[in-house]
Structure formats: structure tokens, C-alpha cells
VOFINU-517850 format. One record per atom (N, C-alpha, C): x, y, z; residue in one letter. Coordinates in pm, 1 decimal. Layout:
<atom><x>X</x><y>Y</y><z>Z</z><residuo>a</residuo></atom>
...
***
This chain:
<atom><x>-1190.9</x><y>-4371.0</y><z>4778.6</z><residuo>x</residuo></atom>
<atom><x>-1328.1</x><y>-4411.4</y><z>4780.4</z><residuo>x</residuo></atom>
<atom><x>-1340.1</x><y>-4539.9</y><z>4863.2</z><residuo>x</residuo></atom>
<atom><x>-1475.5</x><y>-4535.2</y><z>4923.0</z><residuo>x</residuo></atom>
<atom><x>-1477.1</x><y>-4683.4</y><z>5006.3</z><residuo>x</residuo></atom>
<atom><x>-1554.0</x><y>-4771.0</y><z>4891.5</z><residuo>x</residuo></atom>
<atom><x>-1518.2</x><y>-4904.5</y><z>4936.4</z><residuo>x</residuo></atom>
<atom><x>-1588.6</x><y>-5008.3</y><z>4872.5</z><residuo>x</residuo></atom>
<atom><x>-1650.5</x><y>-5083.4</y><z>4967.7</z><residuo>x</residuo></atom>
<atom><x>-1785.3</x><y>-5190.0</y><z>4946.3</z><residuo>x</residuo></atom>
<atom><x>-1810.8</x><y>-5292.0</y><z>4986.5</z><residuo>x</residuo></atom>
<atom><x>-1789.6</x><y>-5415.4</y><z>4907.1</z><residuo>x</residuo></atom>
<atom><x>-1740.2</x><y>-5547.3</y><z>4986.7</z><residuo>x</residuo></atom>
<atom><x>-1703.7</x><y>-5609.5</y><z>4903.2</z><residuo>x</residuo></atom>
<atom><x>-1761.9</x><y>-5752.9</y><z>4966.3</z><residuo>x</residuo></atom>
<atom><x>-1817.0</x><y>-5802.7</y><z>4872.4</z><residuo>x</residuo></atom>
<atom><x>-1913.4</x><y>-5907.3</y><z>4894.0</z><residuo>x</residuo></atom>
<atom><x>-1868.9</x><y>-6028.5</y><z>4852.9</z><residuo>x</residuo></atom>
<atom><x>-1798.6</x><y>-6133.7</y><z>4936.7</z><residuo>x</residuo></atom>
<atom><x>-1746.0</x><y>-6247.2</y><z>4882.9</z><residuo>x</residuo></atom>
<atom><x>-1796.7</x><y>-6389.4</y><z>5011.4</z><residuo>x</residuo></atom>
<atom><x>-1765.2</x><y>-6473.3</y><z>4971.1</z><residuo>x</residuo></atom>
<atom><x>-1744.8</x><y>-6667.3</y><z>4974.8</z><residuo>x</residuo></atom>
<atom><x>-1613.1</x><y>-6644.9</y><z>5046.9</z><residuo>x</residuo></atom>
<atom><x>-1585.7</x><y>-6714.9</y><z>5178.0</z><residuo>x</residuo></atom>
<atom><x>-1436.3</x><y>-6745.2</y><z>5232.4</z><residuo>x</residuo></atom>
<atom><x>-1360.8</x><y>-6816.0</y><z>5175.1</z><residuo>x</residuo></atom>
<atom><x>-1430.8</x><y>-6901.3</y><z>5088.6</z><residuo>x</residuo></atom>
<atom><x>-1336.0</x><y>-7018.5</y><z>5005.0</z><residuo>x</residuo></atom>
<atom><x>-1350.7</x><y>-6947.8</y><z>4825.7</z><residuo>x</residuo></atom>
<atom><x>-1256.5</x><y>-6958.3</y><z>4810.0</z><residuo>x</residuo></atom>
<atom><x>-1271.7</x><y>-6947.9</y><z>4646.6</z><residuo>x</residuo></atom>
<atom><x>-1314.5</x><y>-7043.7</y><z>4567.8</z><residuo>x</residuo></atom>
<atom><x>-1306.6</x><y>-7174.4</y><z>4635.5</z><residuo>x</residuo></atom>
<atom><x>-1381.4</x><y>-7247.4</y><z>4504.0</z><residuo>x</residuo></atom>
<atom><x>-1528.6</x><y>-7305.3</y><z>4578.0</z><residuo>x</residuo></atom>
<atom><x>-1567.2</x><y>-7192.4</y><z>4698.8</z><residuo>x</residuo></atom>
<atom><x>-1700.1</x><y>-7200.0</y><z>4708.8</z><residuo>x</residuo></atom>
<atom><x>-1791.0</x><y>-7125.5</y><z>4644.7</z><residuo>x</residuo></atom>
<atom><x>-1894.3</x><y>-7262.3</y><z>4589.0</z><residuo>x</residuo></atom>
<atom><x>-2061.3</x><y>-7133.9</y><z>4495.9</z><residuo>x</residuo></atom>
<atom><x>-2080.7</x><y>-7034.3</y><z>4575.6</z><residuo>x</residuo></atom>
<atom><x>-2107.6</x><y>-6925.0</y><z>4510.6</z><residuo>x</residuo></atom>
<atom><x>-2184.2</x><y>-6830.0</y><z>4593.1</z><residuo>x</residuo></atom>
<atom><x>-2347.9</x><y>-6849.4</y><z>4611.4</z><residuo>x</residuo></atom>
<atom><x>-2379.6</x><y>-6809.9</y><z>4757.1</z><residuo>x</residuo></atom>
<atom><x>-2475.3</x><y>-6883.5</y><z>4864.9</z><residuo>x</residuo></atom>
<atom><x>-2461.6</x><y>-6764.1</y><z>4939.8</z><residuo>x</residuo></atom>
<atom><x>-2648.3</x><y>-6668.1</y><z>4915.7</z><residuo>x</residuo></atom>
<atom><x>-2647.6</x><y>-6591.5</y><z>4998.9</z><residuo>x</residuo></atom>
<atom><x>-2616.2</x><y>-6583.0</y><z>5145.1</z><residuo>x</residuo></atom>
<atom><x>-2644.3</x><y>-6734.8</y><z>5208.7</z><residuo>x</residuo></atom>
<atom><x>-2638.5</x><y>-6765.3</y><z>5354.9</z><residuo>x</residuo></atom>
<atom><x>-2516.4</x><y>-6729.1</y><z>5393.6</z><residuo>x</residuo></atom>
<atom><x>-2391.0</x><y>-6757.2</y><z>5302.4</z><residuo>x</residuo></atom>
<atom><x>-2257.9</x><y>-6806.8</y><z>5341.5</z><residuo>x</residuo></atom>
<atom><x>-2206.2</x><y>-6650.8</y><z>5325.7</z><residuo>x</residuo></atom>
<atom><x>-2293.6</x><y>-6508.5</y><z>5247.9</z><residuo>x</residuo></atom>
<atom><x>-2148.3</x><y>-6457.6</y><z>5175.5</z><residuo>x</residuo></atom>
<atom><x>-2140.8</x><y>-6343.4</y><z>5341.4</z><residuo>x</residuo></atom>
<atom><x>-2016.2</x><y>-6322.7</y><z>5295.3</z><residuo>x</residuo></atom>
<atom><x>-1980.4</x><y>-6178.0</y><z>5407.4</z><residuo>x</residuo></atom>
<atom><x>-1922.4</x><y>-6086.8</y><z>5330.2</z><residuo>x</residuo></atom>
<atom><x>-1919.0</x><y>-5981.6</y><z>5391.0</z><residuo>x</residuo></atom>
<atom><x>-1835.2</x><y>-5861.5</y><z>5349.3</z><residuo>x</residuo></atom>
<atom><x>-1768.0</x><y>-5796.9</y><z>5440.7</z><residuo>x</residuo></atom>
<atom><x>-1677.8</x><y>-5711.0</y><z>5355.9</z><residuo>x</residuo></atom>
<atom><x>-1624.0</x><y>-5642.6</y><z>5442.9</z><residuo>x</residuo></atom>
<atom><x>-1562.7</x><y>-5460.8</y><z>5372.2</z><residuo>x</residuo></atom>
<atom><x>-1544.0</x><y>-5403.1</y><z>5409.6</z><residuo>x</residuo></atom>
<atom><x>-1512.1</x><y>-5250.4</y><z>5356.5</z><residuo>x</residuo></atom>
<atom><x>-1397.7</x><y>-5217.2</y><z>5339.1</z><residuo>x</residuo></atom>
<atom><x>-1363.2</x><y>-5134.3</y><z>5239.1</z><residuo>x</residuo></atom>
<atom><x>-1207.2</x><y>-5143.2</y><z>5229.3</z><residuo>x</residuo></atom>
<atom><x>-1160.7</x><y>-4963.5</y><z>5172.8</z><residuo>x</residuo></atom>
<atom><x>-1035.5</x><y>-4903.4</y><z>5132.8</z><residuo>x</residuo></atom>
<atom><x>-1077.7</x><y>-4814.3</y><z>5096.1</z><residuo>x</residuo></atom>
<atom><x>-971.4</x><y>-4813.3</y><z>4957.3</z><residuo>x</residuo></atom>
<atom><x>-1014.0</x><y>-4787.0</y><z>4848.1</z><residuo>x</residuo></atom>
<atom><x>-915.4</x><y>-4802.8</y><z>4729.1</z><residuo>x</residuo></atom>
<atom><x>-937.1</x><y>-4721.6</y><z>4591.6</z><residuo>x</residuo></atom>
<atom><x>-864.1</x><y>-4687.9</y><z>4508.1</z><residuo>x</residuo></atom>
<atom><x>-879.3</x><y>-4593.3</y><z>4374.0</z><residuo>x</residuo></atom>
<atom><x>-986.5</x><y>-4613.7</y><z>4286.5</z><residuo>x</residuo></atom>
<atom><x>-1029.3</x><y>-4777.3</y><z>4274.4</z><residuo>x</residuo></atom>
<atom><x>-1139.5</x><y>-4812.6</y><z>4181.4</z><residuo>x</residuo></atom>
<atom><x>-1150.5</x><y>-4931.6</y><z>4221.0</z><residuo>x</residuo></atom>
<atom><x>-1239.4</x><y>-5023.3</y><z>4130.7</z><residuo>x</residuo></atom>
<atom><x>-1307.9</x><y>-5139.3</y><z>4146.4</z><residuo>x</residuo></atom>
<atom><x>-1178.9</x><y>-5228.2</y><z>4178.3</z><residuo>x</residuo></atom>
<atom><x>-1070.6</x><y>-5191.0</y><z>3985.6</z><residuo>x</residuo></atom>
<atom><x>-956.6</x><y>-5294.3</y><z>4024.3</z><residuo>x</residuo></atom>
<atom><x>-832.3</x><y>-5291.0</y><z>4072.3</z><residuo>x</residuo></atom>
<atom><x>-880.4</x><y>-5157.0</y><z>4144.8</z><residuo>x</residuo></atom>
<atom><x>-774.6</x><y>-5149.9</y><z>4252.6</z><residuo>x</residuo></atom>
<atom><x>-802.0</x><y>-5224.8</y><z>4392.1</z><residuo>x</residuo></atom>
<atom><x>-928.2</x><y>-5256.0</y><z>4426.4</z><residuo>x</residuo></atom>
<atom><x>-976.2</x><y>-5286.8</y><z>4520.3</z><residuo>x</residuo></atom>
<atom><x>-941.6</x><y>-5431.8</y><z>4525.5</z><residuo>x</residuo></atom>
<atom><x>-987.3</x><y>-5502.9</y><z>4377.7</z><residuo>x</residuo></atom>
<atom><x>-929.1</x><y>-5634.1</y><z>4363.0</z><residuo>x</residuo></atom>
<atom><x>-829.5</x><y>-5695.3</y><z>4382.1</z><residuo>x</residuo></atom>
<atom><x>-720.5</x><y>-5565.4</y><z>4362.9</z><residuo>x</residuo></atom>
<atom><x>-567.8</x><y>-5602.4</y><z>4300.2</z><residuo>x</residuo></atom>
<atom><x>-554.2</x><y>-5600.6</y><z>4473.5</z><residuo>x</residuo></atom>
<atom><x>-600.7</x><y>-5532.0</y><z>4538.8</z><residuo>x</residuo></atom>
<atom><x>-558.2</x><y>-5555.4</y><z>4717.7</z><residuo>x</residuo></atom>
<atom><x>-648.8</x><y>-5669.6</y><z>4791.7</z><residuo>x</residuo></atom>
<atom><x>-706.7</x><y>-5690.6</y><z>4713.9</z><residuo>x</residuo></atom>
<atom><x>-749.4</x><y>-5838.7</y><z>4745.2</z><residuo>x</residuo></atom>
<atom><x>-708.3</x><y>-5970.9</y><z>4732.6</z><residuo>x</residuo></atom>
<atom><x>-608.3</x><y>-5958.4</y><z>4608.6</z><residuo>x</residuo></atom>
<atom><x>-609.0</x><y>-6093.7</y><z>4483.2</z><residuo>x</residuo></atom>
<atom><x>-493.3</x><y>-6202.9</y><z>4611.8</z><residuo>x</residuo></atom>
<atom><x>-424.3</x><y>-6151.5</y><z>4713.9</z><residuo>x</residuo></atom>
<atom><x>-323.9</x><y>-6248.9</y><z>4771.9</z><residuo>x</residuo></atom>
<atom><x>-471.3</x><y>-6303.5</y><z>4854.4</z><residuo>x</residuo></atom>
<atom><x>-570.3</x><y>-6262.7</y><z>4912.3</z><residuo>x</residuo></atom>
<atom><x>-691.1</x><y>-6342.7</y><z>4994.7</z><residuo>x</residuo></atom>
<atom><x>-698.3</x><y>-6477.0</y><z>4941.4</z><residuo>x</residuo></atom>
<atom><x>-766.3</x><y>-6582.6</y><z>4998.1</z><residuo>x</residuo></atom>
<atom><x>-812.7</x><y>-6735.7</y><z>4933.0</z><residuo>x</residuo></atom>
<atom><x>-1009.9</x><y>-6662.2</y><z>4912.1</z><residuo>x</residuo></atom>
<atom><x>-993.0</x><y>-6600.0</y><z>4834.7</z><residuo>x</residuo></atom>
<atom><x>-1157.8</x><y>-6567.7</y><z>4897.7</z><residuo>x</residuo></atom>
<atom><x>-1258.0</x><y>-6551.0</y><z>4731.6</z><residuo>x</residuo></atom>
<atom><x>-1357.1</x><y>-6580.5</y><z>4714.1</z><residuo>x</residuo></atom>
<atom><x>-1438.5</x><y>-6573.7</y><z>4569.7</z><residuo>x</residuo></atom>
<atom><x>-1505.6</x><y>-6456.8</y><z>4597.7</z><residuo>x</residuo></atom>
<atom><x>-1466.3</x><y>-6326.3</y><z>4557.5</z><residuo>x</residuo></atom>
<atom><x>-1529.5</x><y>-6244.2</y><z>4545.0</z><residuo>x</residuo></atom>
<atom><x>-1639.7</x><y>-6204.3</y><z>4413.2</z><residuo>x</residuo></atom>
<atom><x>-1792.3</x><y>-6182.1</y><z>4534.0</z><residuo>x</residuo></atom>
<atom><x>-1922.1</x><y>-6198.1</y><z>4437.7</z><residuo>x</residuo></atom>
<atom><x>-1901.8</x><y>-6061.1</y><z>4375.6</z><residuo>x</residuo></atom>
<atom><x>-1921.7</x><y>-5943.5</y><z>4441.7</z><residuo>x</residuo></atom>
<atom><x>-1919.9</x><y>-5834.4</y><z>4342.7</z><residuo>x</residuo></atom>
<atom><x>-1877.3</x><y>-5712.6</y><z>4481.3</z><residuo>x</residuo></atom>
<atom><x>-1831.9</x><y>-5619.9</y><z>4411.6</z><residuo>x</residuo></atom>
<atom><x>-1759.2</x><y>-5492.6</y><z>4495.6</z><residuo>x</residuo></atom>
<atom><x>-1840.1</x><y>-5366.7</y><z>4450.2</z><residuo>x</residuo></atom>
<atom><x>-1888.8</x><y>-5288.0</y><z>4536.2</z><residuo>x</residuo></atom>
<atom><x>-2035.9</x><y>-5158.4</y><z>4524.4</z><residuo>x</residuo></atom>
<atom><x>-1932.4</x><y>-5015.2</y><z>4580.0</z><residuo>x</residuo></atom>
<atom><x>-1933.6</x><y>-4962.6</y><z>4517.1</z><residuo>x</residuo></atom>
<atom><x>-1858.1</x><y>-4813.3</y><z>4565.6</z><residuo>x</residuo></atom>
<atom><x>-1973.0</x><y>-4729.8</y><z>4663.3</z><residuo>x</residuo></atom>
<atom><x>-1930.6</x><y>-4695.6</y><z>4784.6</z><residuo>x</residuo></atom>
<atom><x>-1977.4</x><y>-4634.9</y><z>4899.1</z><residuo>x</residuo></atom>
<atom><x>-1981.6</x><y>-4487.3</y><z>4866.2</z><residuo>x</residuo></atom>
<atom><x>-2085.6</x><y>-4427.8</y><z>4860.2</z><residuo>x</residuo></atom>
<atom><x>-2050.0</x><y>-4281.4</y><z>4890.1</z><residuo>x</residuo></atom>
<atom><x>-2237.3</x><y>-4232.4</y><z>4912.2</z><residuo>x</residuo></atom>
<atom><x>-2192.6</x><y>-4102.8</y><z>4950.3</z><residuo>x</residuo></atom>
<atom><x>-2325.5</x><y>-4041.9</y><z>5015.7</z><residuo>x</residuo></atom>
<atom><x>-2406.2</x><y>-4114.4</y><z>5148.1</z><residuo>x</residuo></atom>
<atom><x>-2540.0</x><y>-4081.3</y><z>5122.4</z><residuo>x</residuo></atom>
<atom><x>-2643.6</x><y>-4173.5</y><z>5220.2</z><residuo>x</residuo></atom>
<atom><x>-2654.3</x><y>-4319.7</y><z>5182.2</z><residuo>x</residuo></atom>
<atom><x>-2568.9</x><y>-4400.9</y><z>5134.8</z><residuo>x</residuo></atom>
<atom><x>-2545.9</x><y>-4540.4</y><z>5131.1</z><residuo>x</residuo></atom>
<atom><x>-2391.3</x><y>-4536.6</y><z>5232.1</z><residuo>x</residuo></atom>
<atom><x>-2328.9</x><y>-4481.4</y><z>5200.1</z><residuo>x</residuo></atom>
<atom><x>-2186.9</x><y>-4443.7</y><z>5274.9</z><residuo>x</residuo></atom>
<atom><x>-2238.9</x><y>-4457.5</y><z>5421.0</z><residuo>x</residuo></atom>
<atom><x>-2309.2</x><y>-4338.6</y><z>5435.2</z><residuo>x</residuo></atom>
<atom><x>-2347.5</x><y>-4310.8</y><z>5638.9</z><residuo>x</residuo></atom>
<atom><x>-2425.1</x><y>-4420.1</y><z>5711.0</z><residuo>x</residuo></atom>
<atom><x>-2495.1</x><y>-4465.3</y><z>5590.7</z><residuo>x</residuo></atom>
<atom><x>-2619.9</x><y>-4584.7</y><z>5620.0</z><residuo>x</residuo></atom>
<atom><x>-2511.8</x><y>-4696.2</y><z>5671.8</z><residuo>x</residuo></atom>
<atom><x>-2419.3</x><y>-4753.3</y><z>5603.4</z><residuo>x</residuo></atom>
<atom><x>-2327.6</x><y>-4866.2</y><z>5656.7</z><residuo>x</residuo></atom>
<atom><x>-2262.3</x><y>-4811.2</y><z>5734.7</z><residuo>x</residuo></atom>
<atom><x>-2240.9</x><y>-4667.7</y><z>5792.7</z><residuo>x</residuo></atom>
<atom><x>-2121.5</x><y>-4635.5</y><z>5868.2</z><residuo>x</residuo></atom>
<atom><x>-2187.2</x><y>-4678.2</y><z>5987.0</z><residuo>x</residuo></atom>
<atom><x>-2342.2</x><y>-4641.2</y><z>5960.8</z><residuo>x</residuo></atom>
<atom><x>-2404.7</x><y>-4669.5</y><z>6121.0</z><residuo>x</residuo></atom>
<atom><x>-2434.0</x><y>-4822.4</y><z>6171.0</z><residuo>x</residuo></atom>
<atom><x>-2365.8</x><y>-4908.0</y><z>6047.6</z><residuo>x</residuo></atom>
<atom><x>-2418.8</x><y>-5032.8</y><z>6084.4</z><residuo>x</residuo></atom>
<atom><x>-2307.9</x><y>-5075.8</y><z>6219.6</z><residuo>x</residuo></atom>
<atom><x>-2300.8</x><y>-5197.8</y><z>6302.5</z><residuo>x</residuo></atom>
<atom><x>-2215.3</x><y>-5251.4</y><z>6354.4</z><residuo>x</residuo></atom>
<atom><x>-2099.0</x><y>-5328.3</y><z>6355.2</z><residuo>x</residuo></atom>
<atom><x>-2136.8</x><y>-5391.9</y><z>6182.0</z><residuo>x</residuo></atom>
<atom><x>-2037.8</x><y>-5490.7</y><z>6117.0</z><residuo>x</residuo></atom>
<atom><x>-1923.6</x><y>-5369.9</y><z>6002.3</z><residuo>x</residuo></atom>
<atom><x>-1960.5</x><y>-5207.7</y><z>6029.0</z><residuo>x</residuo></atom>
<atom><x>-1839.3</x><y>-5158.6</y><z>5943.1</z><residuo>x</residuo></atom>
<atom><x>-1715.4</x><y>-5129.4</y><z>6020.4</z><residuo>x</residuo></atom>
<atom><x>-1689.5</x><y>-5197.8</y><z>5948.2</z><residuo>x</residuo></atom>
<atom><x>-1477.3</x><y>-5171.0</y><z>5995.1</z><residuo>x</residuo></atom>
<atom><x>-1425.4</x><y>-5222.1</y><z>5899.7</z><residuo>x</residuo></atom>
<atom><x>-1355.9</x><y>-5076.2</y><z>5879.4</z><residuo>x</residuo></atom>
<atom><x>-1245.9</x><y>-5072.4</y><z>5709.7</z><residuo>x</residuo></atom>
<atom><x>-1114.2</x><y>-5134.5</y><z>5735.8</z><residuo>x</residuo></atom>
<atom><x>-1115.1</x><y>-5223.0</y><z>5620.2</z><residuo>x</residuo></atom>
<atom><x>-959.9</x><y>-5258.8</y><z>5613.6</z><residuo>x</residuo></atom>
<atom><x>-848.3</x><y>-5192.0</y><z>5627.2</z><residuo>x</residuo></atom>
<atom><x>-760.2</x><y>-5223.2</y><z>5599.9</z><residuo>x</residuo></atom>
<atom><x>-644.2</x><y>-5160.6</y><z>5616.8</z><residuo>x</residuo></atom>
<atom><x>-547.5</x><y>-5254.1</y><z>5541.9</z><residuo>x</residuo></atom>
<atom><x>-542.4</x><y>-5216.2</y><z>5428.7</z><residuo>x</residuo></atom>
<atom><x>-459.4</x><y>-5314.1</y><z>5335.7</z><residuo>x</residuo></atom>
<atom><x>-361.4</x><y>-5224.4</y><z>5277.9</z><residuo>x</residuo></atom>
***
């Protein structure tokens, strides 16, 4: 399953819509997604599971490109 994952570059930065980014990843569940995250320095706000017409909708954006972790 893909995820989006919505975090702060710094971990002990507040989360601040201005600041957050994301990025896409592809993993078994939420805390699997985490657990391939947890070596990052990064405060992750919250992680949304991709599928269907939310899936194609970001595929067509410009900023998707899946990790590879």
C-alpha cells in the first residue's frame, strides 16, 4: 500500500502548516511505514493510506515520487 506522509524536517520542530512536506512511500501499514522512517531526524504529523481516486489524484501531481526505503 502507498502512504502519504506528512512531517516537520526537524523533530523537535512545532508543526506549522507553512513548514510541513511530504513525501510517499510504499509499506504494510501505518507502523510499518513508521518503523521505515524512525532512523529519519524528522517529526512526523500524520501518515494517510493512498488508494483509489486519491491514489491517481497525487499520482498526477508533480511533487509524487515514492521512496525507496
Amino acid at each position: 500500500m502507498i502512504f502519504k506522509v506528512l512531517y516537520q524536517k526537524l523533530q523537535e520542530e512545532a508543526p506549522v502548516r507553512e513548514h510541513t512536506s511530504s513525501l510517499y512511500l510504499e509499506a504494510d501499514s501505518i507502523q510499518d511505514a513508521r518503523e521505515k522512517l524512525s532512523e529519519r531526524n524528522i517529526n512526523i504529523e500524520y501518515i494517510h493510506a493512498l488508494d483509489g481516486a486519491h491514489l491517481a489524484y497525487e499520482k498526477r501531481s508533480e511533487n509524487f515520487e515514492l521512496e525507496s526505503l
